[in-house]
MARTI-847264 format. One record per atom (N, C-alpha, C): residue number from 1; x, y negated, z negated; atom name; chain; residue in three letters. Coordinates in Angstrom, 3 decimals. Example, Ala and Ser with C-alpha at 12.3 -4.5 7.8 and 13.67 -1.06 7.14 Angstrom:
2
- 1_13.190_5.690_-7.800_N_A_ALA
- 1_12.300_4.500_-7.800_CA_A_ALA
- 1_13.200_3.300_-7.800_C_A_ALA
- 2_12.850_2.250_-7.080_N_A_SER
- 2_13.670_1.060_-7.140_CA_A_SER
- 2_12.900_-0.030_-7.870_C_A_SER
This chain:
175
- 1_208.269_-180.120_23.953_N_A_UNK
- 1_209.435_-179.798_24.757_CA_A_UNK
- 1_209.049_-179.755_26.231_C_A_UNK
- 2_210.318_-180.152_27.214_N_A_UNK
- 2_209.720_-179.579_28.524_CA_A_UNK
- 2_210.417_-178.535_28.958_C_A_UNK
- 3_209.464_-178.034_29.716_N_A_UNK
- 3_209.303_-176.761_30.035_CA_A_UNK
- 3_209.464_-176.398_31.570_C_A_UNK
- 4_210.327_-175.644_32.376_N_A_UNK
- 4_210.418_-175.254_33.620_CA_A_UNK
- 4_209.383_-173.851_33.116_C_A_UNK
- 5_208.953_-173.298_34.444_N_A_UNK
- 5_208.250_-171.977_34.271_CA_A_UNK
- 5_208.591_-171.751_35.679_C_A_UNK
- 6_209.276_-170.532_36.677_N_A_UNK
- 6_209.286_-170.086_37.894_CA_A_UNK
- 6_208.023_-169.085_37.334_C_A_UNK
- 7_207.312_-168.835_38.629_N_A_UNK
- 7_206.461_-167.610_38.621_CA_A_UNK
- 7_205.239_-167.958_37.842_C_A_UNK
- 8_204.809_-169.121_37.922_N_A_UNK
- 8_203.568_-169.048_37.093_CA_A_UNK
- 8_202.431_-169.269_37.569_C_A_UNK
- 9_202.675_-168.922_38.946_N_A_UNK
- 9_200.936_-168.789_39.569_CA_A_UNK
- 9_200.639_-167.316_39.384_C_A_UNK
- 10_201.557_-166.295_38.937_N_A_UNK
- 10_201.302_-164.869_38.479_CA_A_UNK
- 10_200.657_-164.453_37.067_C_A_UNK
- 11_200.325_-163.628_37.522_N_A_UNK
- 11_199.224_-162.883_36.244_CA_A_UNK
- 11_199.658_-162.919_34.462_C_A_UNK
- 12_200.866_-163.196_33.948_N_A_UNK
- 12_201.224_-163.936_32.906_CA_A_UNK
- 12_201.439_-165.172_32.892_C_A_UNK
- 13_201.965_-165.941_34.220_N_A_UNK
- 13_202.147_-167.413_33.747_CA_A_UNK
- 13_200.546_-168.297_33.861_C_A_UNK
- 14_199.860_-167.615_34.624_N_A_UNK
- 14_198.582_-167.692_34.083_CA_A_UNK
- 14_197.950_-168.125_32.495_C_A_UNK
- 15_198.806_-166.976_31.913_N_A_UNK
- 15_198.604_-166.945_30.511_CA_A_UNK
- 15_199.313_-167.676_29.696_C_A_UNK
- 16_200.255_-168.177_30.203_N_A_UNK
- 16_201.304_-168.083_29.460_CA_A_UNK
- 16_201.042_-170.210_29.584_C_A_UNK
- 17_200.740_-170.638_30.680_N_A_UNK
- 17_201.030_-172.118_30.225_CA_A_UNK
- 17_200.091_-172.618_29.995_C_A_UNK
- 18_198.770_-172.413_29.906_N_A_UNK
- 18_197.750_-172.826_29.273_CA_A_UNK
- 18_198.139_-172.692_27.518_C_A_UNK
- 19_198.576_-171.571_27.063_N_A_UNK
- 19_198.881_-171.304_25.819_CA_A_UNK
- 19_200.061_-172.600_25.226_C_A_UNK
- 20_201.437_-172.668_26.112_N_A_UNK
- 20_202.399_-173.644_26.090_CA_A_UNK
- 20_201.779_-175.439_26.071_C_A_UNK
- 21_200.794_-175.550_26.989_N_A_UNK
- 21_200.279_-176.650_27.129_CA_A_UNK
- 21_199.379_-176.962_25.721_C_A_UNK
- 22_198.694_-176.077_25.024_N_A_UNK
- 22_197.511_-176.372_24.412_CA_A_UNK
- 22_198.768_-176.707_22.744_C_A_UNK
- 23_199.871_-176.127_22.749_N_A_UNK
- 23_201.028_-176.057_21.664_CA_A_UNK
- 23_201.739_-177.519_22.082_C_A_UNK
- 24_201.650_-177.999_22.628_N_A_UNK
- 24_201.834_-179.379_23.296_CA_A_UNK
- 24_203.166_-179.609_24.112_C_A_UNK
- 25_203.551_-178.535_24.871_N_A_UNK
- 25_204.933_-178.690_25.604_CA_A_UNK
- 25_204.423_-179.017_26.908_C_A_UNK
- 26_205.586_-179.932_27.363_N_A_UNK
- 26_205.088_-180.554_29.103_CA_A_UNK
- 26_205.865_-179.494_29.747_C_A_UNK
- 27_204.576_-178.186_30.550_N_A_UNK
- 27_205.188_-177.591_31.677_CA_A_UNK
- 27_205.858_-177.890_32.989_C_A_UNK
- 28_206.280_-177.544_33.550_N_A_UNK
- 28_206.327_-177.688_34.589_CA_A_UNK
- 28_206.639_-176.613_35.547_C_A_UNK
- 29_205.878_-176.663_36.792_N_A_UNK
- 29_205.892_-175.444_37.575_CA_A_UNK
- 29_207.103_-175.633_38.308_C_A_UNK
- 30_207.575_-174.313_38.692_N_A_UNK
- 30_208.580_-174.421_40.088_CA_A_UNK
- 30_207.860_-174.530_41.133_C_A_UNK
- 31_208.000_-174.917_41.791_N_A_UNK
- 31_207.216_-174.954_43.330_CA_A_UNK
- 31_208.416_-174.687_44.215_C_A_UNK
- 32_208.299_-173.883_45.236_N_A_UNK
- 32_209.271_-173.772_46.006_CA_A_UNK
- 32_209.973_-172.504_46.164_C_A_UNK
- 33_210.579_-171.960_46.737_N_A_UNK
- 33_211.045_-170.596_46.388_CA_A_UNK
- 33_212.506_-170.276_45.823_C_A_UNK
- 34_212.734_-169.628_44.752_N_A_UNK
- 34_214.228_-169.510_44.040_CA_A_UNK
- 34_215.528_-169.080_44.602_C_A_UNK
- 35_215.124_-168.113_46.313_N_A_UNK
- 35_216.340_-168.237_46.773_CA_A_UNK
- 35_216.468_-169.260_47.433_C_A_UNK
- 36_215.946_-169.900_47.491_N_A_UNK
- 36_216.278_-171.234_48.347_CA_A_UNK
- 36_216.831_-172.427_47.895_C_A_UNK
- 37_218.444_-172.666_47.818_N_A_UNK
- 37_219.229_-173.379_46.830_CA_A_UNK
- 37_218.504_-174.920_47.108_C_A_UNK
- 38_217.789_-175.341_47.697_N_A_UNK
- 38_217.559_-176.925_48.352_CA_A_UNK
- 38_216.300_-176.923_47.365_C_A_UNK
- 39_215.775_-176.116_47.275_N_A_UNK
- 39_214.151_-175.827_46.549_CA_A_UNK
- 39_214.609_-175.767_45.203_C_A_UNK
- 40_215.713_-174.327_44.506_N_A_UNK
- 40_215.974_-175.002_43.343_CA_A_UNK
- 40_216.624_-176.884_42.540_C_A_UNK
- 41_217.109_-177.258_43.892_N_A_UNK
- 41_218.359_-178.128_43.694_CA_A_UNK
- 41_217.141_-179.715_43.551_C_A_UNK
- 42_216.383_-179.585_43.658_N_A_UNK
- 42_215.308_-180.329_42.959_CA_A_UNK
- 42_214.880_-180.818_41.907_C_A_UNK
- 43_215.183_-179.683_41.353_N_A_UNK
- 43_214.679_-179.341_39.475_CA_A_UNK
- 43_215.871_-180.282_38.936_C_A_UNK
- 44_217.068_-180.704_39.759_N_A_UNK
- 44_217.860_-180.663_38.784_CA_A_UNK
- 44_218.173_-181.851_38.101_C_A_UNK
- 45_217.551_-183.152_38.717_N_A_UNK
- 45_217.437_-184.244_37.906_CA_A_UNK
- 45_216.407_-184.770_36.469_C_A_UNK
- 46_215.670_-183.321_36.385_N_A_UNK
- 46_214.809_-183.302_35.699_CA_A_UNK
- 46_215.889_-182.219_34.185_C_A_UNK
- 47_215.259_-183.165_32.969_N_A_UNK
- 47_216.442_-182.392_31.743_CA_A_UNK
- 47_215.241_-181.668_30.835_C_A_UNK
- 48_214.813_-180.143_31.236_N_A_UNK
- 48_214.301_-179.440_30.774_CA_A_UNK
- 48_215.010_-178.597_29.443_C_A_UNK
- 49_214.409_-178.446_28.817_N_A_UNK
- 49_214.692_-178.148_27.301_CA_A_UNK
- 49_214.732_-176.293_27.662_C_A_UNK
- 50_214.275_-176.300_27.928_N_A_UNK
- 50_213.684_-174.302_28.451_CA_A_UNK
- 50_213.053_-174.105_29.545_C_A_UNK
- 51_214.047_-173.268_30.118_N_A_UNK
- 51_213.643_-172.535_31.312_CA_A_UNK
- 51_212.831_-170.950_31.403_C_A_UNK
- 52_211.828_-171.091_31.616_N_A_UNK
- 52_211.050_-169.701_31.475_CA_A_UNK
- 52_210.652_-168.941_33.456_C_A_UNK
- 53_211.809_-168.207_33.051_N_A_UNK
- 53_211.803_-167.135_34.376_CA_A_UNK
- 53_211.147_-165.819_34.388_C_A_UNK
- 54_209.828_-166.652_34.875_N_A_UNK
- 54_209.055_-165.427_35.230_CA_A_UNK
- 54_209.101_-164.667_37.235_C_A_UNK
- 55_209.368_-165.361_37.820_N_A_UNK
- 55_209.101_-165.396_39.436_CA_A_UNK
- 55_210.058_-163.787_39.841_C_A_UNK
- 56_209.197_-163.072_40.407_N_A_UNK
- 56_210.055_-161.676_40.551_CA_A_UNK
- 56_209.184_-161.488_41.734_C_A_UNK
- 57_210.511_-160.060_42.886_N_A_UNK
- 57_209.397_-159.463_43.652_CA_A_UNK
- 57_209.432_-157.995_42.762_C_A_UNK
- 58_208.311_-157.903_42.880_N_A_UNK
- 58_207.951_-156.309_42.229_CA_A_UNK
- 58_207.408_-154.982_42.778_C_A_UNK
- 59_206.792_-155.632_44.036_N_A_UNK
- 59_206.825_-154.533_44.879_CA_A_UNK
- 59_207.405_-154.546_46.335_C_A_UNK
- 60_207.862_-153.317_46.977_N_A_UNK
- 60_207.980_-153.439_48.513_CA_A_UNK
- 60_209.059_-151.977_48.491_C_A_UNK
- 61_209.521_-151.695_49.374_N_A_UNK
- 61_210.073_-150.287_49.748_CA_A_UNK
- 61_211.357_-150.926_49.885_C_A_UNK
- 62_212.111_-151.746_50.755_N_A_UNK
- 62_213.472_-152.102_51.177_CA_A_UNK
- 62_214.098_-152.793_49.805_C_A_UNK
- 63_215.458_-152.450_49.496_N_A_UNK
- 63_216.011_-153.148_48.212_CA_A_UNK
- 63_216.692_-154.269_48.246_C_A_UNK
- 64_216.587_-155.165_49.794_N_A_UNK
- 64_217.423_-155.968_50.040_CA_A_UNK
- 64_216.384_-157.043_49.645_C_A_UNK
- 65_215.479_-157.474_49.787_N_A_UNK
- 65_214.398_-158.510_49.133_CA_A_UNK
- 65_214.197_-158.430_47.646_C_A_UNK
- 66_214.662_-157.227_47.264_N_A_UNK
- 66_214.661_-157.186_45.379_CA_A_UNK
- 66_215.636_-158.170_45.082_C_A_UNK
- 67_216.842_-157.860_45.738_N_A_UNK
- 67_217.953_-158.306_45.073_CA_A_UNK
- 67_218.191_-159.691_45.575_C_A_UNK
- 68_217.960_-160.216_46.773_N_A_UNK
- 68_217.006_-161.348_46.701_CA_A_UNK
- 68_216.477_-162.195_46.229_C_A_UNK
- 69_215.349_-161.955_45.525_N_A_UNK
- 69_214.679_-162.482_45.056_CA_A_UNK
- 69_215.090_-162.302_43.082_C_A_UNK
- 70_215.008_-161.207_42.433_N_A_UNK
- 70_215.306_-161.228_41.432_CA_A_UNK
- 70_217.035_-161.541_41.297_C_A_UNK
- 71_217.666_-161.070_41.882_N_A_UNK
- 71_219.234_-161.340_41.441_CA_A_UNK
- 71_219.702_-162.559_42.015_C_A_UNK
- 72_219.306_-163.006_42.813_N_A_UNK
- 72_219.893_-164.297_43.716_CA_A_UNK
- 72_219.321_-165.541_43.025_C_A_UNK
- 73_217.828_-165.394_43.206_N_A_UNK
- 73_217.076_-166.226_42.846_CA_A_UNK
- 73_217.480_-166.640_41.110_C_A_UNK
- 74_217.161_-165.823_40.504_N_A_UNK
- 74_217.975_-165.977_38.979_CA_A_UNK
- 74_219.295_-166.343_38.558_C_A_UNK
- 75_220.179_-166.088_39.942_N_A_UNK
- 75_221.348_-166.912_39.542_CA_A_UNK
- 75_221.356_-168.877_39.990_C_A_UNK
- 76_220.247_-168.399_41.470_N_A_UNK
- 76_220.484_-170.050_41.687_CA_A_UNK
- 76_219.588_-170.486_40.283_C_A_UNK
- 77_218.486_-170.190_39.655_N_A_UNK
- 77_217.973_-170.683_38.319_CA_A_UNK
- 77_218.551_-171.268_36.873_C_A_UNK
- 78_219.856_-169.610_37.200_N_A_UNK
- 78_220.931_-170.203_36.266_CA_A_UNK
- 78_221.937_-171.190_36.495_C_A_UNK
- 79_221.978_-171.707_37.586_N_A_UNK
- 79_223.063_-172.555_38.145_CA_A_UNK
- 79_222.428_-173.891_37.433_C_A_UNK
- 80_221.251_-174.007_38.424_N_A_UNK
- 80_220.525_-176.086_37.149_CA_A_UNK
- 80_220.550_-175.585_36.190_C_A_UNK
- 81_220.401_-174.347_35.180_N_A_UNK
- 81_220.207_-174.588_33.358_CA_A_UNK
- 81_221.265_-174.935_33.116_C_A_UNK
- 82_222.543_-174.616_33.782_N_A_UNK
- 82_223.977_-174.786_33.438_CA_A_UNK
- 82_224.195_-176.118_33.826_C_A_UNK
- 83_223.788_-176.467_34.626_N_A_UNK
- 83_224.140_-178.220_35.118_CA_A_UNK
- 83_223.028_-179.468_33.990_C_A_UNK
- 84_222.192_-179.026_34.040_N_A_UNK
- 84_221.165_-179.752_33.163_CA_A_UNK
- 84_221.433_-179.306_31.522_C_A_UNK
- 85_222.324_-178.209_31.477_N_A_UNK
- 85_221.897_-177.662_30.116_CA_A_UNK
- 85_221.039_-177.715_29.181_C_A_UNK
- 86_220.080_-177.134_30.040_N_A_UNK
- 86_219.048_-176.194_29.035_CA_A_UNK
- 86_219.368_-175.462_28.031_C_A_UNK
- 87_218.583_-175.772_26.826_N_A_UNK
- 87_219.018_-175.165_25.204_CA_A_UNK
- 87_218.357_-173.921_25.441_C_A_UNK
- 88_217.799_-173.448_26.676_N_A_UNK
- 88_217.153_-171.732_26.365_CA_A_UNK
- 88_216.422_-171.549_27.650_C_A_UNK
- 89_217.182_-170.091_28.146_N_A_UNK
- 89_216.763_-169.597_29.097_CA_A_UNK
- 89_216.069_-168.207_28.997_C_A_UNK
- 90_214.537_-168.213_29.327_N_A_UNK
- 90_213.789_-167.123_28.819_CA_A_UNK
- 90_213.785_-166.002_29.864_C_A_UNK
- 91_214.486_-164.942_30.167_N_A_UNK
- 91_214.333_-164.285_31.311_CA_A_UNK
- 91_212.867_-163.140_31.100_C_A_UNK
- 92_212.315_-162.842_32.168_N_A_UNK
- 92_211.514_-161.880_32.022_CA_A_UNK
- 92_212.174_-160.168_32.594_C_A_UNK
- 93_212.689_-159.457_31.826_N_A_UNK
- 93_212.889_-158.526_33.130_CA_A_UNK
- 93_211.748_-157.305_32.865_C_A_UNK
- 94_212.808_-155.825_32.705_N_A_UNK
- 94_211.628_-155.295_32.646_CA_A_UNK
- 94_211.911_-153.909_31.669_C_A_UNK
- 95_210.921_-152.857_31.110_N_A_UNK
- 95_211.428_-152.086_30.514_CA_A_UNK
- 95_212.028_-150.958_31.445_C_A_UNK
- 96_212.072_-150.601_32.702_N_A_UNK
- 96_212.147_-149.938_33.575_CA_A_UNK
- 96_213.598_-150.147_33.528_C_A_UNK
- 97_214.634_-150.997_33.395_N_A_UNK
- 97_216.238_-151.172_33.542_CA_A_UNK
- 97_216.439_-149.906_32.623_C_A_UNK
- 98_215.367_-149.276_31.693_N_A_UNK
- 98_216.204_-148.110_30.674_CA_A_UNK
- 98_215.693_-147.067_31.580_C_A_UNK
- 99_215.419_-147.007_32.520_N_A_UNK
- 99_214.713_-145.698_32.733_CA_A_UNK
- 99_215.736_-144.982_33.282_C_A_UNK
- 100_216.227_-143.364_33.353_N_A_UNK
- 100_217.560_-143.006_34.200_CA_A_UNK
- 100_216.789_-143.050_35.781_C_A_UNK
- 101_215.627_-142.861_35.751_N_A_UNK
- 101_215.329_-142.972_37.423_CA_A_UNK
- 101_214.610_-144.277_37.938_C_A_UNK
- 102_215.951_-144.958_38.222_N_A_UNK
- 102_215.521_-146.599_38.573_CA_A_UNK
- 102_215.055_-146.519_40.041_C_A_UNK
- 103_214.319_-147.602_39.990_N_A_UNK
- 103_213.959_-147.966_41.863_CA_A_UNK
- 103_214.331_-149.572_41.874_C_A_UNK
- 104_214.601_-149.721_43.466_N_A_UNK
- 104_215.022_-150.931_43.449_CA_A_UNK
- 104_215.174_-152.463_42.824_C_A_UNK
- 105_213.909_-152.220_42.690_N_A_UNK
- 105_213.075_-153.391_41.807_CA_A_UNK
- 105_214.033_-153.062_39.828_C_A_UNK
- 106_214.186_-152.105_39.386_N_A_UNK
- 106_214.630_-152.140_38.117_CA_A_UNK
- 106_216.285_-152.083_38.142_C_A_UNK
- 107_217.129_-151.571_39.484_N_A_UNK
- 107_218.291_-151.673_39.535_CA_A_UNK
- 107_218.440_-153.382_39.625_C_A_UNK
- 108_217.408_-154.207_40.538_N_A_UNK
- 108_217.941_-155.880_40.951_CA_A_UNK
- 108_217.820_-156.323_39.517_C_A_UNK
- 109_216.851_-156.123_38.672_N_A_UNK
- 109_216.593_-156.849_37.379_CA_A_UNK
- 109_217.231_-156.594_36.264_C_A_UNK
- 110_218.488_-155.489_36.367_N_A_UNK
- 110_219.292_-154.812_35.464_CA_A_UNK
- 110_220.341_-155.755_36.081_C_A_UNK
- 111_220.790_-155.918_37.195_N_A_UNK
- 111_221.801_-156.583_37.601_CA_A_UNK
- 111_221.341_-158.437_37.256_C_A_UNK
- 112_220.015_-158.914_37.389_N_A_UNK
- 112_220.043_-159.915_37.257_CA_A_UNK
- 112_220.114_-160.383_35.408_C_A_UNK
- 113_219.938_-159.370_34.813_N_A_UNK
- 113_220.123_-159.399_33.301_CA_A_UNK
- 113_221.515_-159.663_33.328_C_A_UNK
- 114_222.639_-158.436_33.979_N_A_UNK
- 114_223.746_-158.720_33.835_CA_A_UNK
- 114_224.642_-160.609_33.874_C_A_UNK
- 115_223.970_-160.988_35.544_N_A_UNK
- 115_224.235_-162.566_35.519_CA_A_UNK
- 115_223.673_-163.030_34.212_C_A_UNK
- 116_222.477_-163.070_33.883_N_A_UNK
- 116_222.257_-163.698_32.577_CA_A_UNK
- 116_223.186_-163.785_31.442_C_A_UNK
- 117_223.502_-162.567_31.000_N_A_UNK
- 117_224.582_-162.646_29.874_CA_A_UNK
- 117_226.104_-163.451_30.233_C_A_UNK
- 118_226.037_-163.128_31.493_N_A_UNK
- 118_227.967_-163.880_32.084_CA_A_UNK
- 118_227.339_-165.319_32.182_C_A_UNK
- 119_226.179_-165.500_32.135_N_A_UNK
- 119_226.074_-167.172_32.697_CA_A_UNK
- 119_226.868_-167.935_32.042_C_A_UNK
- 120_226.953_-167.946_30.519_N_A_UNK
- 120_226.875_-168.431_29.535_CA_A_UNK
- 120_225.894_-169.927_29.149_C_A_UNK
- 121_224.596_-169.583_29.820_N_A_UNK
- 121_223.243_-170.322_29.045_CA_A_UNK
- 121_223.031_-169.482_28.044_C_A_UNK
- 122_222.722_-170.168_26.871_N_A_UNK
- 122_221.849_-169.461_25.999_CA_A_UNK
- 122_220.468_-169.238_26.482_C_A_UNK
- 123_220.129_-167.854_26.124_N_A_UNK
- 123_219.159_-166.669_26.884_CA_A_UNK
- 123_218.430_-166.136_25.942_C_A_UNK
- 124_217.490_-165.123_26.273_N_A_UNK
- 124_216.887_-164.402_25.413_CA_A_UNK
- 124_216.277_-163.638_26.950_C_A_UNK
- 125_216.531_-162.246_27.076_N_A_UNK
- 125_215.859_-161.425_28.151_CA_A_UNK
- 125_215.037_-160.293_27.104_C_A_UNK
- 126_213.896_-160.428_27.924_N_A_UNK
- 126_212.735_-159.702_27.110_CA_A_UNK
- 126_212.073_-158.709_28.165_C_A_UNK
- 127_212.087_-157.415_27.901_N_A_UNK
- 127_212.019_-156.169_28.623_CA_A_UNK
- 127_210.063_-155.729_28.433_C_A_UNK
- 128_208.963_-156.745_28.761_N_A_UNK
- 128_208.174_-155.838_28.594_CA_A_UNK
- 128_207.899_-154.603_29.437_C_A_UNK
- 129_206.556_-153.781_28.895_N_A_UNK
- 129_206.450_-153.087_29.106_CA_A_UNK
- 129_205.173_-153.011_30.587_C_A_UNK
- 130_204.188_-152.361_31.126_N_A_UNK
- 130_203.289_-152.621_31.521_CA_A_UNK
- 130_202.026_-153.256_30.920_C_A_UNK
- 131_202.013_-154.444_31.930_N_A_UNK
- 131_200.960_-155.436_31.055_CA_A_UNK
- 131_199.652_-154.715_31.655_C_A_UNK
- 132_198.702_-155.708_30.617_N_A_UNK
- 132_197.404_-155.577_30.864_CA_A_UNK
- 132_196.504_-156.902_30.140_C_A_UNK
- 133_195.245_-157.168_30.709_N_A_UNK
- 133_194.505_-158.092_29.874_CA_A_UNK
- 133_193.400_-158.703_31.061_C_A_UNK
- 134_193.125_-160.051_30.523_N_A_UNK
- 134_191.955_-160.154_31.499_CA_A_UNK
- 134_192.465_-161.160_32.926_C_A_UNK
- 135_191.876_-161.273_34.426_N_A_UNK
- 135_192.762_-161.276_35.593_CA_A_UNK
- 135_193.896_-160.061_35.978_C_A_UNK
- 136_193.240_-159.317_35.368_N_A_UNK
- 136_194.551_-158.444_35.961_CA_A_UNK
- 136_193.881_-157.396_37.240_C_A_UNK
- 137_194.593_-157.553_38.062_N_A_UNK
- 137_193.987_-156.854_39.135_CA_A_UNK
- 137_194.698_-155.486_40.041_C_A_UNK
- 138_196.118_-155.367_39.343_N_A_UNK
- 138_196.456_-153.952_39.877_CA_A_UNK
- 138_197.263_-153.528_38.504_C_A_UNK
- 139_197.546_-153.700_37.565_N_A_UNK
- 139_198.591_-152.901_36.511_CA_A_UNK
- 139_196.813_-152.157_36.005_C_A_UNK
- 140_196.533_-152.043_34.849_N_A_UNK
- 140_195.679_-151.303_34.690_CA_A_UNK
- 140_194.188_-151.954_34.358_C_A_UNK
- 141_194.170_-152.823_34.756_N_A_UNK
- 141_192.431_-153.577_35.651_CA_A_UNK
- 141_192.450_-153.043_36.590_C_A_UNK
- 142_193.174_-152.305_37.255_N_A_UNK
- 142_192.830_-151.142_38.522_CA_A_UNK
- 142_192.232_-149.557_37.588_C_A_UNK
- 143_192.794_-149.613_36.904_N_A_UNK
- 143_192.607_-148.206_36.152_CA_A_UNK
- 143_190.799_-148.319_35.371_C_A_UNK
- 144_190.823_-149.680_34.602_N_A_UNK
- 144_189.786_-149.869_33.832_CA_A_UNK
- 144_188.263_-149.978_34.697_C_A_UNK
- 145_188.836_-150.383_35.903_N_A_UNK
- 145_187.712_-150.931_36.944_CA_A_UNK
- 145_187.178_-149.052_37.717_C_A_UNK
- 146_188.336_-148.899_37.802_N_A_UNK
- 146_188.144_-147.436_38.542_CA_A_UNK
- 146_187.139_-146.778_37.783_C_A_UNK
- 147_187.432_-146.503_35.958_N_A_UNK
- 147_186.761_-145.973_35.194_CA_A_UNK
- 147_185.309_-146.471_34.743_C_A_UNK
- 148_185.296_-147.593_35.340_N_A_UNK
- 148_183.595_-148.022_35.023_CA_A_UNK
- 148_182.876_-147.610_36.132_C_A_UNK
- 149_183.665_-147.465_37.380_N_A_UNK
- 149_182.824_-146.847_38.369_CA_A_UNK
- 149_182.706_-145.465_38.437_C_A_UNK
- 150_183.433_-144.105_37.735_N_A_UNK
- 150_183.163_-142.777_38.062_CA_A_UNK
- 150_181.999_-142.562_36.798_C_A_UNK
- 151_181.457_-141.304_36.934_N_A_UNK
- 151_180.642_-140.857_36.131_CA_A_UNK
- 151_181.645_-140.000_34.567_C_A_UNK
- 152_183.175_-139.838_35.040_N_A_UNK
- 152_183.661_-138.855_34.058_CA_A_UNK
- 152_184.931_-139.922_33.530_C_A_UNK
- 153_185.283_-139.905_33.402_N_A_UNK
- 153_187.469_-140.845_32.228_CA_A_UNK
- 153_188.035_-139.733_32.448_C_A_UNK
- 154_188.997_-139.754_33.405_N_A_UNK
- 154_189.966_-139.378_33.552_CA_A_UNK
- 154_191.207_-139.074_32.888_C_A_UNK
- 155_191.458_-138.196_32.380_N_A_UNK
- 155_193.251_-138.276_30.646_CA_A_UNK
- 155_194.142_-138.269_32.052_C_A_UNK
- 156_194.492_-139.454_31.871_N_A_UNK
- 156_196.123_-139.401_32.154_CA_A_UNK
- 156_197.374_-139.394_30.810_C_A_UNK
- 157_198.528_-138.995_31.492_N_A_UNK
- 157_199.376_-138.829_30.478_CA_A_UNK
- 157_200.460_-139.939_30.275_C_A_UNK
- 158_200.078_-140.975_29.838_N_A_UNK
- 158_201.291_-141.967_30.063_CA_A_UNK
- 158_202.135_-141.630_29.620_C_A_UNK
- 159_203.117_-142.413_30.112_N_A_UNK
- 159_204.483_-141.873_29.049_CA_A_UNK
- 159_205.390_-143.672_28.876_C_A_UNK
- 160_204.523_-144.731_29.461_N_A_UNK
- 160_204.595_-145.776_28.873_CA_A_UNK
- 160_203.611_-146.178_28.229_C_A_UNK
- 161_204.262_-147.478_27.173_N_A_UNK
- 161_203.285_-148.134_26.143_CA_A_UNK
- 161_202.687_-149.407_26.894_C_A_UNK
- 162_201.273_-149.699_27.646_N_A_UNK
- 162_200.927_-150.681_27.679_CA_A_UNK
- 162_201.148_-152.044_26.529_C_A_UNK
- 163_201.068_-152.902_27.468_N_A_UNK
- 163_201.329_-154.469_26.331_CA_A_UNK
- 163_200.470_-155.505_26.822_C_A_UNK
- 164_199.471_-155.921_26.018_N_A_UNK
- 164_198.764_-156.972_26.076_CA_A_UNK
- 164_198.845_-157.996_26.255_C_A_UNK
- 165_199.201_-158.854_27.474_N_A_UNK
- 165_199.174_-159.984_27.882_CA_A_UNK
- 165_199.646_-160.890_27.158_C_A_UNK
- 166_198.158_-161.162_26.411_N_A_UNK
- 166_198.127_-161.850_25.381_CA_A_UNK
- 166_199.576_-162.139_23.845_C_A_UNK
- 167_199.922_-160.758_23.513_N_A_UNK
- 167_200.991_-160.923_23.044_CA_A_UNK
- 167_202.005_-160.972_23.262_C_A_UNK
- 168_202.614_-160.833_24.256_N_A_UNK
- 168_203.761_-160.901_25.579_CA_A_UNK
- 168_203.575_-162.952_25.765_C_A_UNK
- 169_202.334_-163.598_25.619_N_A_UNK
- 169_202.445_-164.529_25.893_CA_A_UNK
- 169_202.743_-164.969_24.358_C_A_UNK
- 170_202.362_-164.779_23.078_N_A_UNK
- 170_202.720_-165.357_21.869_CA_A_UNK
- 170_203.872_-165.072_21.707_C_A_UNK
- 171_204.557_-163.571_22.035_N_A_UNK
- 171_206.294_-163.652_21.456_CA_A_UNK
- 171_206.945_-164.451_22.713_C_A_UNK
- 172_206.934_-164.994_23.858_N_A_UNK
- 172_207.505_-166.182_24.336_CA_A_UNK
- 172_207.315_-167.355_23.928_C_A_UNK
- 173_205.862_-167.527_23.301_N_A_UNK
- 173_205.662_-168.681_23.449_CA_A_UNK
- 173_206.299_-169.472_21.501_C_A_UNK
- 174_206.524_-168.316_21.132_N_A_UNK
- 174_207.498_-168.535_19.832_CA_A_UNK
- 174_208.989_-168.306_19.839_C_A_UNK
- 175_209.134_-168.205_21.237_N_A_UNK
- 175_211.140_-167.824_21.358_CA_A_UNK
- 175_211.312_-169.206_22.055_C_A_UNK
């Protein structure tokens, strides 16, 4: 199958199209940036089978670049699946849309879920949790790295379930 992927110079699409490639689907990267309708409007002579939206901002303080980038950007994404019709649009959002104390970043990706369902592409939005695995350099490869350097392990109390990369990349790479 071919394959769009936004966001895959990031720490899952990393993972994620080497895995797609080796299963024998022709990726293809976005290049370009998603609010930028001239940058999506590219893609669109190309008839991709599945669109896999990974490309998010995830950090920063102001909420006007969240929504931006995750809500804008995901609708111009949904605009070519709808023109090309794509048989499946994989959104990434996040588990944070359940939390009652949202921050910007989980209010834009609750709203960009919302466009998803009105698009009417067929979808599948998948809420992980905090990843982890190998390249990872601030979710908790900051934590693991910290702990090889003190003399004591620190108990923290999570109150989320880490998720392994790795399987975050097999249940996409079977949807």
């Amino acid at each position: 199958m071919k394959i769009l992927i936004t966001g895959g110079q990031g720490f899952l699409g990393q993972h994620l199209i080497p895995r797609l490639k080796l299963a024998g689907h022709d990726c293809v990267l976005f290049t370009g940036d998603i609010r930028n309708k001239a940058d999506v409007i590219k893609f669109r002579e190309e008839k991709f089978e599945i669109v896999i939206h990974l490309a998010a901002k995830v950090h920063g303080k102001d909420s006007r670049p969240f929504y931006e980038v995750n809500l804008g950007g995901t609708e111009n994404i949904l605009e070519i699946c709808r023109e090309i019709k794509s048989h499946r649009f994989i959104f990434l959002s996040t588990i944070r849309v359940l939390s009652p104390n949202q921050s910007p970043y989980a209010l834009s990706k609750q709203a960009a879920e919302e466009a998803v369902i009105k698009s009417g592409v067929p979808y599948i939005i998948l809420r992980p949790s905090l990843l982890y695995g190998q390249g990872d350099k601030s979710n908790l490869g900051f934590f693991f790295a910290a702990v090889a350097r003190l003399p004591i392990v620190p108990i923290f109390d999570f109150k989320i379930q880490p998720l392994f990369v790795g399987d975050l990349v097999e249940i996409i790479s079977r949807s």
